[in-house]
VMD Tcl script that builds the backbone (N, CA, C; Angstrom):
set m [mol new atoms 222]
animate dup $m
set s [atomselect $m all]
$s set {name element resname resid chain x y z} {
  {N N UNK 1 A -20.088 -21.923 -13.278}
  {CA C UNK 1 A -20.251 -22.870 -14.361}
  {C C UNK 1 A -21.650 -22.711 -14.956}
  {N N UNK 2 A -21.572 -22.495 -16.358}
  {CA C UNK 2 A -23.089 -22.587 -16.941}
  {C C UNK 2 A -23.852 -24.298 -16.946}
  {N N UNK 3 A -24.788 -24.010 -17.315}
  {CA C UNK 3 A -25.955 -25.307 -17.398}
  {C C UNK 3 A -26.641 -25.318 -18.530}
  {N N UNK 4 A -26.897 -26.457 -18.941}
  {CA C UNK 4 A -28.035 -26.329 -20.257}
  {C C UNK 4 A -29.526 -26.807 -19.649}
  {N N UNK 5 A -30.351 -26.085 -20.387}
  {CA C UNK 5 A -31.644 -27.155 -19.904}
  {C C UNK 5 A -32.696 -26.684 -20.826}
  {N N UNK 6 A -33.030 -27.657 -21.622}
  {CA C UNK 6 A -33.991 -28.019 -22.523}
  {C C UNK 6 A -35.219 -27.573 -22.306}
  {N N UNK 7 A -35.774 -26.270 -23.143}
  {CA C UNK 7 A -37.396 -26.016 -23.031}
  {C C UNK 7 A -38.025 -25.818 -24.666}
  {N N UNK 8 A -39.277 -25.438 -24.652}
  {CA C UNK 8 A -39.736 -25.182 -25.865}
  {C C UNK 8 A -40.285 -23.361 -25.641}
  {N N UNK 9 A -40.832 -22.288 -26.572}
  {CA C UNK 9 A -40.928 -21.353 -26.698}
  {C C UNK 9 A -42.173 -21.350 -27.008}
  {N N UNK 10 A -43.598 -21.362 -26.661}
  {CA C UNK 10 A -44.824 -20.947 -27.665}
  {C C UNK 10 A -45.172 -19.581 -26.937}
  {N N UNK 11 A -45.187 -19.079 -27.957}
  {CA C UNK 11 A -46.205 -17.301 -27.785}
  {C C UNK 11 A -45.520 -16.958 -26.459}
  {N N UNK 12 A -44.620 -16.805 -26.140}
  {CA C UNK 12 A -43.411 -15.961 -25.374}
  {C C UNK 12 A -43.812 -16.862 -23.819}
  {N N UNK 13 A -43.967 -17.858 -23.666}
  {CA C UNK 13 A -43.691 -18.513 -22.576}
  {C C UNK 13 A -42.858 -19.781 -22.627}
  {N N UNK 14 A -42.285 -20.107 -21.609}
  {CA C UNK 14 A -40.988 -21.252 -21.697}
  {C C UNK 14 A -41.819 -21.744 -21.185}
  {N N UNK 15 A -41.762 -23.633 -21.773}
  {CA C UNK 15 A -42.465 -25.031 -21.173}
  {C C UNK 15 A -40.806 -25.811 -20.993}
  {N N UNK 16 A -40.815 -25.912 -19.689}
  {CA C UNK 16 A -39.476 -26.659 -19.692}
  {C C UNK 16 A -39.632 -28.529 -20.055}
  {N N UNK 17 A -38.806 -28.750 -20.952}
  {CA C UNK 17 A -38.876 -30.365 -21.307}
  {C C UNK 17 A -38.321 -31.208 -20.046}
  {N N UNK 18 A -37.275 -30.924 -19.188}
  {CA C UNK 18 A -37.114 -31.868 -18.352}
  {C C UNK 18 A -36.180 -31.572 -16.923}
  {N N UNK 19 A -35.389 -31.306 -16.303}
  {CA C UNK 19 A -34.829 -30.398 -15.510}
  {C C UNK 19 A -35.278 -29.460 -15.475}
  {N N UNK 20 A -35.607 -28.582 -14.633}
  {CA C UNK 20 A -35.870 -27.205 -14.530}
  {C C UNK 20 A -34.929 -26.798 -13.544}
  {N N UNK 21 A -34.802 -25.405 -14.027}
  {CA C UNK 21 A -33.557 -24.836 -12.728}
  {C C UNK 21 A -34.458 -24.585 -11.767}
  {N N UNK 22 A -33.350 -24.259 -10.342}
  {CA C UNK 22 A -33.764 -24.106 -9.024}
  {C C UNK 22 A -33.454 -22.775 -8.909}
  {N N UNK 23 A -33.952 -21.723 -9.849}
  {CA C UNK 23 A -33.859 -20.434 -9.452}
  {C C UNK 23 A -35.336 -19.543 -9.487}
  {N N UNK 24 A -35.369 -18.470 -8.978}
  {CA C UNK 24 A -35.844 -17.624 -8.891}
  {C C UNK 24 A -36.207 -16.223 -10.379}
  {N N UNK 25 A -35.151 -16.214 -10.381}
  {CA C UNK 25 A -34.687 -14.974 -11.202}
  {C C UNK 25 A -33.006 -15.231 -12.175}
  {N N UNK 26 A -32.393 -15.096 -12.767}
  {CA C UNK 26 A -31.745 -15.201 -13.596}
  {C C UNK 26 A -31.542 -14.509 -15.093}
  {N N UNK 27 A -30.378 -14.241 -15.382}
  {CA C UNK 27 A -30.138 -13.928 -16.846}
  {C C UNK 27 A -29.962 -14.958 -17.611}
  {N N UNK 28 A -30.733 -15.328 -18.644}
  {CA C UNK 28 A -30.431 -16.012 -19.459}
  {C C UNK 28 A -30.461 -15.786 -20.932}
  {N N UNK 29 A -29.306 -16.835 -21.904}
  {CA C UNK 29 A -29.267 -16.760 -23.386}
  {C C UNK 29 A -30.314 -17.822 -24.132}
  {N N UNK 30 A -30.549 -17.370 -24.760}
  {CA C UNK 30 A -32.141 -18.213 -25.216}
  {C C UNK 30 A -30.962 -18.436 -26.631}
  {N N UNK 31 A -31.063 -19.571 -27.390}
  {CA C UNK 31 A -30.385 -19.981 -28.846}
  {C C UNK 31 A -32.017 -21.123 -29.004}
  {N N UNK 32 A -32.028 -20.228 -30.649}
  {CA C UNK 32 A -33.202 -21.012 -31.237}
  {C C UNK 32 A -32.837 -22.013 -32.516}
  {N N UNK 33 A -33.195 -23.169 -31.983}
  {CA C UNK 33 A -32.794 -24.533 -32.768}
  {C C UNK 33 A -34.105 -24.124 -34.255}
  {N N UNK 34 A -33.231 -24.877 -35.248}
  {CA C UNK 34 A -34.106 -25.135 -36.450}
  {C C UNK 34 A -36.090 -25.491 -35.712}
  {N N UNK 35 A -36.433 -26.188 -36.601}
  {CA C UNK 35 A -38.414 -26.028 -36.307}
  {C C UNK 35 A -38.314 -27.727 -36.378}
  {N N UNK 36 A -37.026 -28.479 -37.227}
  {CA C UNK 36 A -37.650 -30.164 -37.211}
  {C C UNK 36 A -36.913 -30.708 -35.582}
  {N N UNK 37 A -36.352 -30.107 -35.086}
  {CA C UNK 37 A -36.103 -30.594 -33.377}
  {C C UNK 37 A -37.212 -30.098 -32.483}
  {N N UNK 38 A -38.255 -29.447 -32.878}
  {CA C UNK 38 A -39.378 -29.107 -32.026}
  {C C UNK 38 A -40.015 -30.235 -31.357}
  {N N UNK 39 A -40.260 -31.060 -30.112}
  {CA C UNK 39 A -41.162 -32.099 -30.160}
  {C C UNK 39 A -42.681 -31.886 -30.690}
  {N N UNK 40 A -42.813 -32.890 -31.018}
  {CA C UNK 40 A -44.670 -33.361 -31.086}
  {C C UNK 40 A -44.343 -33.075 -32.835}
  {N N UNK 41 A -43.174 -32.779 -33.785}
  {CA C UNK 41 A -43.222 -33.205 -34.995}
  {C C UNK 41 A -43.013 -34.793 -35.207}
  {N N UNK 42 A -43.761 -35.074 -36.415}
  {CA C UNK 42 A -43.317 -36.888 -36.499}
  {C C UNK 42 A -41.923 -37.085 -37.276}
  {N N UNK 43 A -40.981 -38.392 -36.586}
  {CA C UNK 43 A -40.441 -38.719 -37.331}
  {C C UNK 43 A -40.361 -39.658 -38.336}
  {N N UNK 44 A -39.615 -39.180 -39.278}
  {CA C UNK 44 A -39.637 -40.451 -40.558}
  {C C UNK 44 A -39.519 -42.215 -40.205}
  {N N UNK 45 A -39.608 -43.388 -40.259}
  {CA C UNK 45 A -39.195 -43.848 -40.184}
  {C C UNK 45 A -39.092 -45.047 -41.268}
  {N N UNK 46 A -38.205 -45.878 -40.882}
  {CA C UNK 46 A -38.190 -46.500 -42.536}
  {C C UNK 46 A -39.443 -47.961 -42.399}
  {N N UNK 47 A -39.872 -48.643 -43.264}
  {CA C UNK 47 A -41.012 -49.849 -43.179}
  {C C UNK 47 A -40.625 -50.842 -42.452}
  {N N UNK 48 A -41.408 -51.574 -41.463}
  {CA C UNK 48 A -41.123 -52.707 -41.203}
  {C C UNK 48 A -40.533 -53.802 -41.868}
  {N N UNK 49 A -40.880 -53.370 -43.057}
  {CA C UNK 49 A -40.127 -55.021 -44.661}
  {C C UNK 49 A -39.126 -55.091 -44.856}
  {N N UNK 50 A -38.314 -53.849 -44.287}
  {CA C UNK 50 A -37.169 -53.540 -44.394}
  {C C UNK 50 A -36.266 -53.925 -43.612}
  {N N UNK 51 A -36.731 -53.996 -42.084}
  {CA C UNK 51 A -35.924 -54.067 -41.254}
  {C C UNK 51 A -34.796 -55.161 -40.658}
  {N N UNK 52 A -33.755 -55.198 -40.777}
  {CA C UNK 52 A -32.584 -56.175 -40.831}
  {C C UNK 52 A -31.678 -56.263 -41.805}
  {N N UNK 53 A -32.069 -55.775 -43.126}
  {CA C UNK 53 A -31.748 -56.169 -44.178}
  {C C UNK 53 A -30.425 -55.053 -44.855}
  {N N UNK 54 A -30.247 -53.821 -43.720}
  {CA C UNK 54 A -29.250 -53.056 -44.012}
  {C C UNK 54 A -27.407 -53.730 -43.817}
  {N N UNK 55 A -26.670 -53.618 -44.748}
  {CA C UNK 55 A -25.251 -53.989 -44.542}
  {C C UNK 55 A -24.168 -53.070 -44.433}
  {N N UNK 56 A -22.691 -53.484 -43.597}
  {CA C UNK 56 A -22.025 -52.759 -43.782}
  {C C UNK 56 A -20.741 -53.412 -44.557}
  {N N UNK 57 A -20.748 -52.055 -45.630}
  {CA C UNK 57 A -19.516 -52.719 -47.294}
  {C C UNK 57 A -18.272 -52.158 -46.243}
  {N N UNK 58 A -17.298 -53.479 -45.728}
  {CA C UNK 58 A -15.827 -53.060 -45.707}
  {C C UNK 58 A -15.836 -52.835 -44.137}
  {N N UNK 59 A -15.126 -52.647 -43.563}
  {CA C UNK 59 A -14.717 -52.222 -42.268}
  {C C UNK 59 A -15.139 -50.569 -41.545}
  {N N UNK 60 A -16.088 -50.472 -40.868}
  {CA C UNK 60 A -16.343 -48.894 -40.349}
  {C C UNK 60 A -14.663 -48.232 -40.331}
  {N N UNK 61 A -13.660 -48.885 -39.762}
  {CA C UNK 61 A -12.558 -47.834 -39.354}
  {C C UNK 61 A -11.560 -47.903 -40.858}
  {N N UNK 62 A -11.626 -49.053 -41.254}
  {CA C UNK 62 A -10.711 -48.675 -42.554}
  {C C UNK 62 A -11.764 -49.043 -43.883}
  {N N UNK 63 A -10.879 -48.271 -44.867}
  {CA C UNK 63 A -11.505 -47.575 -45.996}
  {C C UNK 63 A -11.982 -48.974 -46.724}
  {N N UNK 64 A -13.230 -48.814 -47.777}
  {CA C UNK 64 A -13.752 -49.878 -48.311}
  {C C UNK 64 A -12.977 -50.106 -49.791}
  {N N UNK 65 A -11.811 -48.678 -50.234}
  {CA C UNK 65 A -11.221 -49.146 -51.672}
  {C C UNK 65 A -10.019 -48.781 -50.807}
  {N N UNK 66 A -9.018 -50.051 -51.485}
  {CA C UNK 66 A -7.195 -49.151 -51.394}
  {C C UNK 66 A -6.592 -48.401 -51.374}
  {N N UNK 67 A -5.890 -47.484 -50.765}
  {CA C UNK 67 A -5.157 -46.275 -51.085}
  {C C UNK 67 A -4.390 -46.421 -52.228}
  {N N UNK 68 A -4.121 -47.651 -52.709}
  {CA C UNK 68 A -3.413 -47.877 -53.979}
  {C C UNK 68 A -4.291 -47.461 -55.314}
  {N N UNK 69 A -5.675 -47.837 -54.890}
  {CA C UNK 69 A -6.666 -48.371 -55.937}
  {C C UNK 69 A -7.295 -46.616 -55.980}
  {N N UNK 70 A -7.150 -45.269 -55.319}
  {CA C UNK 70 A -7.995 -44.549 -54.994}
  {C C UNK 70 A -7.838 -43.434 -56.274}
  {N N UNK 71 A -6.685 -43.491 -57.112}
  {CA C UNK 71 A -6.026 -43.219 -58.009}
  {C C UNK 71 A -7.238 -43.128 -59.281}
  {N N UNK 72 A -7.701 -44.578 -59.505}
  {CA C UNK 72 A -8.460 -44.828 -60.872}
  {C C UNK 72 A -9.727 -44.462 -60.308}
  {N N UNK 73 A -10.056 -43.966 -58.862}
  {CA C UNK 73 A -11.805 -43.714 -58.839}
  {C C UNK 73 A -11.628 -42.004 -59.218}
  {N N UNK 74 A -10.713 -41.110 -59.425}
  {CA C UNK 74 A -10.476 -40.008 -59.247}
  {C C UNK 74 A -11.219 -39.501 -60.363}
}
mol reanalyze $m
mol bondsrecalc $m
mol representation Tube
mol addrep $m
């Protein structure tokens, strides 16, 4: 069974983020994520003035216009 485990890459050495394997030696596939999942970038976040004030229009599981009505938004 394979394993995942989370590291970062600078100048050809692995810093492991949190688990580290219990091996020695190993083959492994390295897959390189985009540059904004890197840690120590900042994230956006929205203002404190804001906060609470988001709503949700209509029901998450069913639709917010009619299937009858979907006709005239076309």
């Amino acid at each position: 069974m394979l394993k995942s485990y989370e590291a970062t890459l600078e100048n050809g050495q692995i810093h492991w983020l949190g688990e580290r394997p219990e091996v020695s030696m190993a083959r492994i596939i390295v897959t390189v994520l985009a540059d904004e999942g890197v840690p120590g970038t900042k994230r956006r976040t929205a203002p404190a003035s804001i906060a609470g004030k988001g709503r949700t229009l209509g029901d998450i599981v069913s639709p917010i216009v009619d299937e009858q009505d979907w006709d005239c938004l076309k």
